[in-house]
Each structure stands twice: as C-alpha cells, then as structure tokens.
Backbone as XML, in Angstrom:
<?xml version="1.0"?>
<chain id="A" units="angstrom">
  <residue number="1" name="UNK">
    <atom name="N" x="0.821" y="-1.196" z="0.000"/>
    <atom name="CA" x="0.000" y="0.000" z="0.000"/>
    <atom name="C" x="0.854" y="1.245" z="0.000"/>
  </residue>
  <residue number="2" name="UNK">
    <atom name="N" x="0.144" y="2.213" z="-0.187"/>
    <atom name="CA" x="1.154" y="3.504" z="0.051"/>
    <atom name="C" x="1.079" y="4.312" z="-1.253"/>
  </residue>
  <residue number="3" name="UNK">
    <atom name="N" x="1.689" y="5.417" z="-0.994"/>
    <atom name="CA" x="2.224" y="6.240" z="-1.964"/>
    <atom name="C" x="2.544" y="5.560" z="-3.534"/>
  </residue>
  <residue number="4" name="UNK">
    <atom name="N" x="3.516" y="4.558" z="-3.115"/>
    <atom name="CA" x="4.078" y="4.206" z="-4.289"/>
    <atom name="C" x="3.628" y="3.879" z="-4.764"/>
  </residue>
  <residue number="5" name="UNK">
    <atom name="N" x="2.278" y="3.220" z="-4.644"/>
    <atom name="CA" x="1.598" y="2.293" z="-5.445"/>
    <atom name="C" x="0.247" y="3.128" z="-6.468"/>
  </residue>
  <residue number="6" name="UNK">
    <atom name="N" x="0.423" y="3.939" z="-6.246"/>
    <atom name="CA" x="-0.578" y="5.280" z="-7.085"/>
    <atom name="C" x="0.072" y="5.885" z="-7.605"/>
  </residue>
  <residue number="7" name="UNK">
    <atom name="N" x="-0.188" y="5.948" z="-8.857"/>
    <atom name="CA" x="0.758" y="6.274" z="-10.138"/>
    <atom name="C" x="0.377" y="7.777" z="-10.264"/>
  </residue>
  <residue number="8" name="UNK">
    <atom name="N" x="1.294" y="8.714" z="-10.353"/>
    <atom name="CA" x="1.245" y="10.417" z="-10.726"/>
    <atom name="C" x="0.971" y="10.211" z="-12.240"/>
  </residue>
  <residue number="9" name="UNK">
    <atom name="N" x="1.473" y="10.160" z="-13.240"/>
    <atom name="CA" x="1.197" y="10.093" z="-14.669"/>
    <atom name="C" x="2.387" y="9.442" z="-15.293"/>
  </residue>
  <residue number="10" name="UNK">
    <atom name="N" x="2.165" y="8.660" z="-16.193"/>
    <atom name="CA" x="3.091" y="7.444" z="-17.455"/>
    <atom name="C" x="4.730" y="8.779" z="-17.347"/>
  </residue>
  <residue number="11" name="UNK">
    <atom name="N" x="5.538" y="7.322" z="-17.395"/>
    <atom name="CA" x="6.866" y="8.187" z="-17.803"/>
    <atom name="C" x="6.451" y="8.459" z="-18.899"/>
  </residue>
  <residue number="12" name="UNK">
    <atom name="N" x="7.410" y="9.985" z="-19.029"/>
    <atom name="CA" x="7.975" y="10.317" z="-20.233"/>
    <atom name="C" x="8.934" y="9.429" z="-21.073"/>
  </residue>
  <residue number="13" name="UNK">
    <atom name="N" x="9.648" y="8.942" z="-20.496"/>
    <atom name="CA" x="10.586" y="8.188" z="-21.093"/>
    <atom name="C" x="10.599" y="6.829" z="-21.142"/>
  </residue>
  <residue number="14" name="UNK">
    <atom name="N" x="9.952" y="5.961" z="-20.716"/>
    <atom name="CA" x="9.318" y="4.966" z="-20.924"/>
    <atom name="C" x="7.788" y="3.835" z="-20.831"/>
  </residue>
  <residue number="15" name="UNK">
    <atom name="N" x="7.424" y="5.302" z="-20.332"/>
    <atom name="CA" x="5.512" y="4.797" z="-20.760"/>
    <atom name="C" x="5.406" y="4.058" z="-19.094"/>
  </residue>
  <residue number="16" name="UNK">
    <atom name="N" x="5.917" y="3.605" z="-18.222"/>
    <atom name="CA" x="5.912" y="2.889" z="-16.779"/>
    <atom name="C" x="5.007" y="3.689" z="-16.217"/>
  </residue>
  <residue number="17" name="UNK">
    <atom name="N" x="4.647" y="3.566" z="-15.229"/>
    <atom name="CA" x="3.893" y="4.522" z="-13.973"/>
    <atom name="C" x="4.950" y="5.476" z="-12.924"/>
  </residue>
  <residue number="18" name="UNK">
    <atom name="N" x="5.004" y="7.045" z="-13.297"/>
    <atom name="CA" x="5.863" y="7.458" z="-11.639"/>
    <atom name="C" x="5.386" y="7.519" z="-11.034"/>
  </residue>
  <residue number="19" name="UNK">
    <atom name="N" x="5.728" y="7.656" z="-9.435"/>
    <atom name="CA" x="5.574" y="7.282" z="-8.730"/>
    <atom name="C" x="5.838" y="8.050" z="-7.692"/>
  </residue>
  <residue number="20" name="UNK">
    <atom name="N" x="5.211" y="8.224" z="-6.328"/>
    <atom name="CA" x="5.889" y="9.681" z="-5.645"/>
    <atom name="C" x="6.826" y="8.403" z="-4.651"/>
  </residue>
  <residue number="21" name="UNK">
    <atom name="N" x="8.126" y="8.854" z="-4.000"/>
    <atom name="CA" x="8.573" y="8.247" z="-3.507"/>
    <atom name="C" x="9.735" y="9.291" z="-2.496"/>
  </residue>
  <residue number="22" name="UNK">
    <atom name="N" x="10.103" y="8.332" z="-1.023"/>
    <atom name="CA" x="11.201" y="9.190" z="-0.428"/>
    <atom name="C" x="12.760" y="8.360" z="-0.849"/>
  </residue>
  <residue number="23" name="UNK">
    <atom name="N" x="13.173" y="9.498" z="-0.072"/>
    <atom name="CA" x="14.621" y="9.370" z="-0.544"/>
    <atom name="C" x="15.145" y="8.483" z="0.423"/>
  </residue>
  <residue number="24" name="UNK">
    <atom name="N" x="16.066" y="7.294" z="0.023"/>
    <atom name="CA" x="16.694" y="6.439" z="1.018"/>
    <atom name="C" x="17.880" y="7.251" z="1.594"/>
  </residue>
  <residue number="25" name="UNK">
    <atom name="N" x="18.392" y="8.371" z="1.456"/>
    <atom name="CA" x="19.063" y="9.029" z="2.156"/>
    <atom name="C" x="18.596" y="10.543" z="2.272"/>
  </residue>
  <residue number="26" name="UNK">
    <atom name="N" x="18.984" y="11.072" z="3.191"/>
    <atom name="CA" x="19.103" y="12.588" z="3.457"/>
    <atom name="C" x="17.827" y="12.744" z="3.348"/>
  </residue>
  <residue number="27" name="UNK">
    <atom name="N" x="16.570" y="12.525" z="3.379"/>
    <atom name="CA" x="15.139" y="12.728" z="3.341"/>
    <atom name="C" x="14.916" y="12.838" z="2.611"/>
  </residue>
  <residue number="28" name="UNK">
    <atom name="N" x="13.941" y="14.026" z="2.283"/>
    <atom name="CA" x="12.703" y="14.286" z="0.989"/>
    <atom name="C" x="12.382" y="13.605" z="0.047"/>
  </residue>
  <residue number="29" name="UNK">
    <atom name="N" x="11.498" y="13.912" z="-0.735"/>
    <atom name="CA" x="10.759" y="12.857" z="-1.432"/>
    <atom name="C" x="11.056" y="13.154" z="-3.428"/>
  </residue>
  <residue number="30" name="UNK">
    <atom name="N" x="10.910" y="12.449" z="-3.842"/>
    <atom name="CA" x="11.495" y="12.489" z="-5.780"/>
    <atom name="C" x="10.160" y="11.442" z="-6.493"/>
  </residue>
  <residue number="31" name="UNK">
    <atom name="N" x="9.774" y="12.021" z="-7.447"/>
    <atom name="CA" x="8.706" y="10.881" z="-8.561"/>
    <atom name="C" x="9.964" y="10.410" z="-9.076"/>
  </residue>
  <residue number="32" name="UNK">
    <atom name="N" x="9.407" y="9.271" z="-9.251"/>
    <atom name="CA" x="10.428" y="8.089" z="-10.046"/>
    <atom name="C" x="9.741" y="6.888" z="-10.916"/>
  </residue>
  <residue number="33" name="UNK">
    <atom name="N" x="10.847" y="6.382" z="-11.607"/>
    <atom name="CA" x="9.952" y="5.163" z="-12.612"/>
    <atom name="C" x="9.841" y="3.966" z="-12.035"/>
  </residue>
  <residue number="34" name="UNK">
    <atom name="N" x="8.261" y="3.206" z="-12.080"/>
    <atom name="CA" x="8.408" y="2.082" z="-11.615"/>
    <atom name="C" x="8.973" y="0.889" z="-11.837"/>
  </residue>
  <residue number="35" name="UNK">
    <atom name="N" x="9.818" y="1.451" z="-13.445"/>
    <atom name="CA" x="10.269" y="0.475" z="-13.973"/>
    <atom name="C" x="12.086" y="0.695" z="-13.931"/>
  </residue>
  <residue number="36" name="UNK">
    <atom name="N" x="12.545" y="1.316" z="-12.853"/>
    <atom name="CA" x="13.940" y="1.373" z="-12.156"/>
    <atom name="C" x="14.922" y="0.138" z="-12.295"/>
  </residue>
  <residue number="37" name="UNK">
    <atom name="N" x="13.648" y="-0.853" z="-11.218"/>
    <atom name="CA" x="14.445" y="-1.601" z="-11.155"/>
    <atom name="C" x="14.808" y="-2.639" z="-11.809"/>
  </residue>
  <residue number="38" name="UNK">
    <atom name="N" x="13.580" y="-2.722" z="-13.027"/>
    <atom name="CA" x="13.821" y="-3.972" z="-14.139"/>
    <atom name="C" x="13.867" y="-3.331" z="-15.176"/>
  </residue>
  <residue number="39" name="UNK">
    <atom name="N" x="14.021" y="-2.273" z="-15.702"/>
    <atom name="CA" x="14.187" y="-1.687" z="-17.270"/>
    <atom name="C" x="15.177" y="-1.263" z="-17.145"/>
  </residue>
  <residue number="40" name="UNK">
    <atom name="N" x="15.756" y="-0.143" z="-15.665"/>
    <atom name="CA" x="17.050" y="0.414" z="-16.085"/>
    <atom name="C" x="16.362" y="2.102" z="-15.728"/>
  </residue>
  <residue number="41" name="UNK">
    <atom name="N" x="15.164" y="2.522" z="-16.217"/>
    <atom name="CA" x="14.665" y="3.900" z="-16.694"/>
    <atom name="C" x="14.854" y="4.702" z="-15.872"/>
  </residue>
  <residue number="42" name="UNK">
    <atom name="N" x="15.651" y="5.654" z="-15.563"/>
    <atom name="CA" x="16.651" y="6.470" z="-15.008"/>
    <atom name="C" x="15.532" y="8.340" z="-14.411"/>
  </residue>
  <residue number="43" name="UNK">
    <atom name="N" x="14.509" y="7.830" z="-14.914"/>
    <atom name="CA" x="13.718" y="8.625" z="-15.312"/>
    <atom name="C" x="13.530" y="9.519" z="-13.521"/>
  </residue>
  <residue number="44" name="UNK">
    <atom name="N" x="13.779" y="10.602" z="-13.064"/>
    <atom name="CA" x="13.846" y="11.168" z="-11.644"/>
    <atom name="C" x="13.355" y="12.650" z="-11.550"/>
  </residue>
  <residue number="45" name="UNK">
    <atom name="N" x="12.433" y="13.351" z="-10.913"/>
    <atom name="CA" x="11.836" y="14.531" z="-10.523"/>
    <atom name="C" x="12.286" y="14.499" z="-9.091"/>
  </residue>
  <residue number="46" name="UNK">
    <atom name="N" x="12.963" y="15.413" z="-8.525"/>
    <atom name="CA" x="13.446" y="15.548" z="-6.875"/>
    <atom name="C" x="12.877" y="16.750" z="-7.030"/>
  </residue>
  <residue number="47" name="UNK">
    <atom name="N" x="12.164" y="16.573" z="-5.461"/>
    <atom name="CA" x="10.828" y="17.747" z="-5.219"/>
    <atom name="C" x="11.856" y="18.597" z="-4.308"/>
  </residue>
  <residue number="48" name="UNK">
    <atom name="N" x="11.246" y="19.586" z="-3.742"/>
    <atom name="CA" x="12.036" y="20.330" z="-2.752"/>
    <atom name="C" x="11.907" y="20.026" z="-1.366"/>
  </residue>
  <residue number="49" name="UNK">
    <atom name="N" x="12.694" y="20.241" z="-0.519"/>
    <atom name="CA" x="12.833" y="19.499" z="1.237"/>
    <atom name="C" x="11.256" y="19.701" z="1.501"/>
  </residue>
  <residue number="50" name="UNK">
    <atom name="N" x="10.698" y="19.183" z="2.208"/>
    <atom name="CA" x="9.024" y="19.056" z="2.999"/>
    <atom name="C" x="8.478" y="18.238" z="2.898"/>
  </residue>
  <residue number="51" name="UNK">
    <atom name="N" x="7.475" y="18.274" z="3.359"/>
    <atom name="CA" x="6.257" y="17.479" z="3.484"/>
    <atom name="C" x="5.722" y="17.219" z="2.298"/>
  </residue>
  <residue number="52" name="UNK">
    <atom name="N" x="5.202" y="16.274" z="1.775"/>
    <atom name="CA" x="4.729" y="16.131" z="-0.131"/>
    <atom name="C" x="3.651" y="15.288" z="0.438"/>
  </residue>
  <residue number="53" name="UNK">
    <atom name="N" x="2.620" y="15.178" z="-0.593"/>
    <atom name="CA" x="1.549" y="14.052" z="-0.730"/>
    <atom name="C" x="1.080" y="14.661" z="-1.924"/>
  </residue>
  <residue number="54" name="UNK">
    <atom name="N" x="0.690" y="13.036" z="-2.265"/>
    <atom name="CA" x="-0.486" y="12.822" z="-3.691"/>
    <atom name="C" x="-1.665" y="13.761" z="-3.359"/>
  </residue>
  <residue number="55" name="UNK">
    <atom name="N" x="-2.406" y="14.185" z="-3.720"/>
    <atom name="CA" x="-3.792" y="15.000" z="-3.700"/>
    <atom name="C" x="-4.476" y="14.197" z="-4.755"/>
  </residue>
  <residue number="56" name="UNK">
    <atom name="N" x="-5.748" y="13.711" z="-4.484"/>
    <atom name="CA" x="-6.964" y="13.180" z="-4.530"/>
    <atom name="C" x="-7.057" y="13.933" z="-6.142"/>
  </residue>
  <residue number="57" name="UNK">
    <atom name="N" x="-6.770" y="15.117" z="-6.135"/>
    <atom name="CA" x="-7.363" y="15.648" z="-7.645"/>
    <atom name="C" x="-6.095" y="15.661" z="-8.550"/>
  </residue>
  <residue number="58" name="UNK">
    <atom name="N" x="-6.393" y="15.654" z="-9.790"/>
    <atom name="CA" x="-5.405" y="15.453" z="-11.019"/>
    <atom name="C" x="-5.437" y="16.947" z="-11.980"/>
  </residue>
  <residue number="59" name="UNK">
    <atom name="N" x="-4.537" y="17.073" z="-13.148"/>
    <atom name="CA" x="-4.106" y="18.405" z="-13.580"/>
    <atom name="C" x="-5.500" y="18.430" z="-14.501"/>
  </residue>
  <residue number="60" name="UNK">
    <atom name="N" x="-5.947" y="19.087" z="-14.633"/>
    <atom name="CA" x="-6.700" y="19.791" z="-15.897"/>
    <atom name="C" x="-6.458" y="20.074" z="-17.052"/>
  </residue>
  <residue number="61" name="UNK">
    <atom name="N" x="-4.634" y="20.542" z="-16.881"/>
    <atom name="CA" x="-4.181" y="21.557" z="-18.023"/>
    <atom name="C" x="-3.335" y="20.553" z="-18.902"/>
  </residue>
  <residue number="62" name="UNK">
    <atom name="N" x="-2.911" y="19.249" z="-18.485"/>
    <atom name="CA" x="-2.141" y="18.412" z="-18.865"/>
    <atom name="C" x="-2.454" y="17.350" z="-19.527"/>
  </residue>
  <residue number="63" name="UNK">
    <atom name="N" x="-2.341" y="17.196" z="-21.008"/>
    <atom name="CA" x="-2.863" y="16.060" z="-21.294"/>
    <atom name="C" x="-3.268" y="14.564" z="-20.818"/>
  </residue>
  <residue number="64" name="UNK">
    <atom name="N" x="-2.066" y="14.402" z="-20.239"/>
    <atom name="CA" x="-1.924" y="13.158" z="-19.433"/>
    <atom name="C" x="-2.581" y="13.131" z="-17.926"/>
  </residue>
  <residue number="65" name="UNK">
    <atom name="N" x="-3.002" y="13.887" z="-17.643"/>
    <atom name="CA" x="-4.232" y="14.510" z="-15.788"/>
    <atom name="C" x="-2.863" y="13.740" z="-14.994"/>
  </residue>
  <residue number="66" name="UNK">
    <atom name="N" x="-1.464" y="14.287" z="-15.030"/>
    <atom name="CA" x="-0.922" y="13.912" z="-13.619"/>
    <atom name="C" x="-1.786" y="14.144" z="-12.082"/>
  </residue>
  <residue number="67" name="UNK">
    <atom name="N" x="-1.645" y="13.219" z="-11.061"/>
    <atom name="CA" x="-2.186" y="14.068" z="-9.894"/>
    <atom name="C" x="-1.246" y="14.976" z="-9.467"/>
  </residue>
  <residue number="68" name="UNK">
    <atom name="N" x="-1.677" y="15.819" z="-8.827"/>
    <atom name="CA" x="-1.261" y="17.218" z="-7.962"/>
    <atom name="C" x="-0.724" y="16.815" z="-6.785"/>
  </residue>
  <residue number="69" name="UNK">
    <atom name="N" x="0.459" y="17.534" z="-6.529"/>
    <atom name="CA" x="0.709" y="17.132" z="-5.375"/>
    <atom name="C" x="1.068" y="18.448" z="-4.127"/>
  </residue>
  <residue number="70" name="UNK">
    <atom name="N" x="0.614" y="17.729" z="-3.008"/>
    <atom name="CA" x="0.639" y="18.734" z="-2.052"/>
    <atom name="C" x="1.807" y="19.065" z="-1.010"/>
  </residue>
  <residue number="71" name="UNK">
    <atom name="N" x="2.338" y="20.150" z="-1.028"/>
    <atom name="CA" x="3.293" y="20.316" z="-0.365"/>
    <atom name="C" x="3.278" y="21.272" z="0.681"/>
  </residue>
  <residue number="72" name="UNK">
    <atom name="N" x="4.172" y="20.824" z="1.852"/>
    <atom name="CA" x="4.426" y="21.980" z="2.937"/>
    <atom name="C" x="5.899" y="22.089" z="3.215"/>
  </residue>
  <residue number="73" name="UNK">
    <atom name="N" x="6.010" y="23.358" z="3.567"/>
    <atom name="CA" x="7.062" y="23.730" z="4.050"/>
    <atom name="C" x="7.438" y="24.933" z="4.581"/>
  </residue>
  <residue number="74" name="UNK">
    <atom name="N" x="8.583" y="24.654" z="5.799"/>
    <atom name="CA" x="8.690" y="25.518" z="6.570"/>
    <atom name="C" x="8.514" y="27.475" z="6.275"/>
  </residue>
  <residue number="75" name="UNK">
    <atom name="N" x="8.307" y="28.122" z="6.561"/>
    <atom name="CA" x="8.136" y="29.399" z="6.737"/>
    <atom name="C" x="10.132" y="29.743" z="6.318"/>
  </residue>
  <residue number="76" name="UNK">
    <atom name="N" x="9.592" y="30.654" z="5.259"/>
    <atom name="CA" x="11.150" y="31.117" z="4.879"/>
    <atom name="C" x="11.868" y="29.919" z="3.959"/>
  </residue>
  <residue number="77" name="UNK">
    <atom name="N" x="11.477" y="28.799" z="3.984"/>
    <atom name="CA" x="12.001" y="27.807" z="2.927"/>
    <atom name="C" x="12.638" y="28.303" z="1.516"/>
  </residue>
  <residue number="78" name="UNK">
    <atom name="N" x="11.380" y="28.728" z="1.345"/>
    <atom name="CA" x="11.180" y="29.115" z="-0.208"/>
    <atom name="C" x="10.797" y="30.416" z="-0.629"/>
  </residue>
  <residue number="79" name="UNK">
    <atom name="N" x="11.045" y="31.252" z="-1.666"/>
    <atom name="CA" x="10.559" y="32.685" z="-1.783"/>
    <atom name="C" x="9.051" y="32.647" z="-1.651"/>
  </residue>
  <residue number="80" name="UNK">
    <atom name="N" x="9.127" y="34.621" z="-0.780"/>
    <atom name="CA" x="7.686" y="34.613" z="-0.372"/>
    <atom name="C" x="6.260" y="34.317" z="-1.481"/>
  </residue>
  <residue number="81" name="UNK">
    <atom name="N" x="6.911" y="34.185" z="-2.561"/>
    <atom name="CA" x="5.827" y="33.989" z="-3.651"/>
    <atom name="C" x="5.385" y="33.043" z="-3.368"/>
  </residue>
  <residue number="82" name="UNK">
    <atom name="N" x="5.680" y="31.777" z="-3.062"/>
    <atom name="CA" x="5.319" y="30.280" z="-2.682"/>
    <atom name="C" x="4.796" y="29.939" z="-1.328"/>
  </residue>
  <residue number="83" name="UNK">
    <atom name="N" x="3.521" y="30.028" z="-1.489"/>
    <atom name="CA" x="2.855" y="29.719" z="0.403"/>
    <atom name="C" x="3.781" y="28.636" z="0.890"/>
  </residue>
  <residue number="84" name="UNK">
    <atom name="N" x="3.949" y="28.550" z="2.195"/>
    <atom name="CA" x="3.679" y="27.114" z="2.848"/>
    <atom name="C" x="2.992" y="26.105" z="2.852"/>
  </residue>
  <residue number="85" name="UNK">
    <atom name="N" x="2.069" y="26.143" z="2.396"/>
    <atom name="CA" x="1.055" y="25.028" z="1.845"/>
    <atom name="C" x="0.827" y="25.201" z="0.681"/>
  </residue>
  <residue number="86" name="UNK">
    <atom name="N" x="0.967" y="24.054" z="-0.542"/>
    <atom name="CA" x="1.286" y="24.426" z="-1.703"/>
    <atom name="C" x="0.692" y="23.325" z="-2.248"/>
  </residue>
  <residue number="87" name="UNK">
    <atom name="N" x="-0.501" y="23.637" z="-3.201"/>
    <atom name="CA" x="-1.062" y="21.955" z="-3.661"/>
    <atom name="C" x="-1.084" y="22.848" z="-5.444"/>
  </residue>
  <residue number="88" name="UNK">
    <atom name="N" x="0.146" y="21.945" z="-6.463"/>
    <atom name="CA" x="0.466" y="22.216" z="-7.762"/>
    <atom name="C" x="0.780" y="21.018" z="-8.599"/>
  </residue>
  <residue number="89" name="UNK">
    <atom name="N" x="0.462" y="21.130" z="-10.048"/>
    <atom name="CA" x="1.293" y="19.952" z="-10.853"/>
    <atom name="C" x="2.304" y="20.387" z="-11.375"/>
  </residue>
  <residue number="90" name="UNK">
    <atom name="N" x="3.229" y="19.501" z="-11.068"/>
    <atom name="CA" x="4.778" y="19.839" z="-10.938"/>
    <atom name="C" x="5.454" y="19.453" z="-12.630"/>
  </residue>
  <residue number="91" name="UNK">
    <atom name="N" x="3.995" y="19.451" z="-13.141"/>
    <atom name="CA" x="4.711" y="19.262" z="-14.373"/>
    <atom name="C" x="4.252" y="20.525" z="-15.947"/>
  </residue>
  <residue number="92" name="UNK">
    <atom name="N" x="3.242" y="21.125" z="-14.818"/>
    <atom name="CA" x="3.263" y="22.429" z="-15.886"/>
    <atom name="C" x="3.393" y="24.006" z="-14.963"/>
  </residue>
  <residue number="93" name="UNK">
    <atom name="N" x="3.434" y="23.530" z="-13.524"/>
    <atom name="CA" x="3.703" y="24.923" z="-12.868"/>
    <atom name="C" x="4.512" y="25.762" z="-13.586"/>
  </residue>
  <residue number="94" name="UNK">
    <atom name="N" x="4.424" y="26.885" z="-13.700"/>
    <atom name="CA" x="5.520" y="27.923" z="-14.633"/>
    <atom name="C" x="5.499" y="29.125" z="-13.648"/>
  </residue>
  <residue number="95" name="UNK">
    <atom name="N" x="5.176" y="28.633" z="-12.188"/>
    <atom name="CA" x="5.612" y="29.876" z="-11.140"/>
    <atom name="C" x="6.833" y="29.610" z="-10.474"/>
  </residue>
  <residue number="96" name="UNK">
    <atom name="N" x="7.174" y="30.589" z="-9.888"/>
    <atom name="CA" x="8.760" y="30.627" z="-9.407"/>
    <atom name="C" x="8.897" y="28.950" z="-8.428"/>
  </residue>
  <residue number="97" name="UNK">
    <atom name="N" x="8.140" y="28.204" z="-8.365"/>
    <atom name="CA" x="8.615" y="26.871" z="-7.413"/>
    <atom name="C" x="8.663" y="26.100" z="-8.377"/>
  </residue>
  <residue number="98" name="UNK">
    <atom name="N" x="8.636" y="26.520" z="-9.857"/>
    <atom name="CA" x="9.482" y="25.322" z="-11.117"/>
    <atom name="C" x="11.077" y="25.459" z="-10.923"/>
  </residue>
  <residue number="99" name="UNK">
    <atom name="N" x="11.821" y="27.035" z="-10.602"/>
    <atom name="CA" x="12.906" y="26.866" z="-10.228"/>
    <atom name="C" x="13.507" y="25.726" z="-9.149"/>
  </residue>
  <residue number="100" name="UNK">
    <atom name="N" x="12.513" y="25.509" z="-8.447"/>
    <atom name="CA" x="13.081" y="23.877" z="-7.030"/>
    <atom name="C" x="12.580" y="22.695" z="-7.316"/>
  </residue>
  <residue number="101" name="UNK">
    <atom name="N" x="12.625" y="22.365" z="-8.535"/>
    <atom name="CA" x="12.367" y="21.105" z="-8.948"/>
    <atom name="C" x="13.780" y="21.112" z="-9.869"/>
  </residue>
  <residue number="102" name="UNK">
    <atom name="N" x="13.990" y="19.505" z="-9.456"/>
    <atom name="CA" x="15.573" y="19.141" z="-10.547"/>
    <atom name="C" x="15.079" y="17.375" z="-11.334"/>
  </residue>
  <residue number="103" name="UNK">
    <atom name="N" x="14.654" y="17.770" z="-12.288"/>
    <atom name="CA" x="14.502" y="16.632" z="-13.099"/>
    <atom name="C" x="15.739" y="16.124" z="-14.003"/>
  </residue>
  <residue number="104" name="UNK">
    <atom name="N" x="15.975" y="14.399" z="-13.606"/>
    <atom name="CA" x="17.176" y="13.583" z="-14.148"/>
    <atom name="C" x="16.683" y="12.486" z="-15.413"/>
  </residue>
  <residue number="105" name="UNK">
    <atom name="N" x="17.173" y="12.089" z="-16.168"/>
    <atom name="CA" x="17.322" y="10.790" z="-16.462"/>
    <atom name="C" x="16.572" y="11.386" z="-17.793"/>
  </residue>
  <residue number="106" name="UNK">
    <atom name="N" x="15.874" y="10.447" z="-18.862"/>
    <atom name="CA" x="15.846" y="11.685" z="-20.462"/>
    <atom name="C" x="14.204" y="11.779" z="-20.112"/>
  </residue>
  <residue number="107" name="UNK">
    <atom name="N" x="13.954" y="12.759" z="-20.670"/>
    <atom name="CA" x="12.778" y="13.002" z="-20.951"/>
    <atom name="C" x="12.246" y="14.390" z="-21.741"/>
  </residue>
  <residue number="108" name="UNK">
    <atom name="N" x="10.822" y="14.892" z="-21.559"/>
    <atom name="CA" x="10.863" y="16.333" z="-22.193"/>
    <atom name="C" x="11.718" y="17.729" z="-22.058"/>
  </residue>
  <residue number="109" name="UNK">
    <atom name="N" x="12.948" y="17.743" z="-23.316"/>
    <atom name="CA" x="13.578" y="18.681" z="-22.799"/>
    <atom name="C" x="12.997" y="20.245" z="-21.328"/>
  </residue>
  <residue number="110" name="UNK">
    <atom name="N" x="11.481" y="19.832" z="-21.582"/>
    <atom name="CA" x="11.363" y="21.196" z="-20.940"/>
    <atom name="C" x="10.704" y="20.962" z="-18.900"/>
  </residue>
  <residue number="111" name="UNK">
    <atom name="N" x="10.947" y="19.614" z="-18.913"/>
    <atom name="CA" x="10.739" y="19.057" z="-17.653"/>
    <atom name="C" x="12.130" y="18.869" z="-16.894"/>
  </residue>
  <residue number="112" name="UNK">
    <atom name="N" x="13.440" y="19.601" z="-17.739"/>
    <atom name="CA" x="14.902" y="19.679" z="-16.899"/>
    <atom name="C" x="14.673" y="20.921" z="-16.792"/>
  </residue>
  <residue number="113" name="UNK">
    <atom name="N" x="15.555" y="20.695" z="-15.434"/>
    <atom name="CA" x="15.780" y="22.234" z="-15.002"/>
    <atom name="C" x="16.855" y="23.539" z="-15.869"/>
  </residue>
  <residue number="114" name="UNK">
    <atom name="N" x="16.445" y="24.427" z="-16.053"/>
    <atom name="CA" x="17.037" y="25.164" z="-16.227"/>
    <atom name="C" x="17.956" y="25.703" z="-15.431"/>
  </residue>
  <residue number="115" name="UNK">
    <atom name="N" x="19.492" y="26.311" z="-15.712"/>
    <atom name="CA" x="20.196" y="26.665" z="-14.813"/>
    <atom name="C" x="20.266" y="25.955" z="-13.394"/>
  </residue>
</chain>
C-alpha cells in the first residue's frame, strides 16, 4: 500500500507509472519510474525538502491529468511567492517553485531544469 503504489502520470521516457517516492538518504521525497528496477529507466523529478503528498485531484491543463501534489514547508524555505502550503502539478507549474524542482534521467527537454 502507500504512496508508491498510485501512479502520478506514465513516464515520459518509458511509458511505466511514476511514482511519488522518499529518498533512502538525506530525506525528501522524488517521482520516479516504476520500472527502475527492471528496465534500467533512469527517469527522476526531486521535489524540494518538505512534506509532499499525492492530492486526490489530477491536472486539468495536462494532457496526461498527472495528480497534484501537495506540499508543505517551513516558513522562509522558499521565496515569499510560494505559500507554505502548496497543492500544484509539478509538471506544468511555470511559477517561481518550477525553479526547485531538478529533473534527471531523459525526458521532455522542458521538464529539466534550467540553470
């Protein structure tokens, strides 16, 4: 049961299910491919330090309806533009908390981070 087992939306890079997941070291949480450990698919979104969860509702604006995910974090974390409680899809946000997302492994040039 859990998190992992509720799919955010199909990789980009190999059609699998991501997946919200934590980090086996140093905390916080990264979407990843479910198919890691038997394809290889390298495919990685690392969210920013906090609290994360799936949210019940999915994107609107996105072809594919990723779910939304909800985030908290501490006061001063992040620029004041970005509440502390933060429920967004992390895959078409184009407000200043796309700068704290670091996407790895291949996919839509425009889902890596810039700078």
């Amino acid at each position: 049961g859990g998190t992992a087992d509720i799919p955010v939306k199909p990789c980009p890079s190999c059609g699998a299910n991501l997946v919200l997941r934590r980090k086996k070291t140093g905390g916080g949480s990264f979407i990843g491919c479910r198919s890691f450990a038997s394809q290889r698919c390298s495919y990685a979104m690392f969210l920013p330090s906090g609290q994360v969860k799936l949210s019940e509702q999915c994107c609107e604006s996105c072809a594919d309806h990723p779910r939304l995910l909800c985030f908290r974090f501490q006061p001063g974390q992040l620029p004041p533009s970005i509440p502390c409680t933060y429920t967004t899809c992390v895959f078409c946000d184009r407000t200043e908390f796309r700068n704290h997302l670091t996407v790895k492994g291949s996919g839509r040039p425009e889902e890596r981070r810039v700078g």
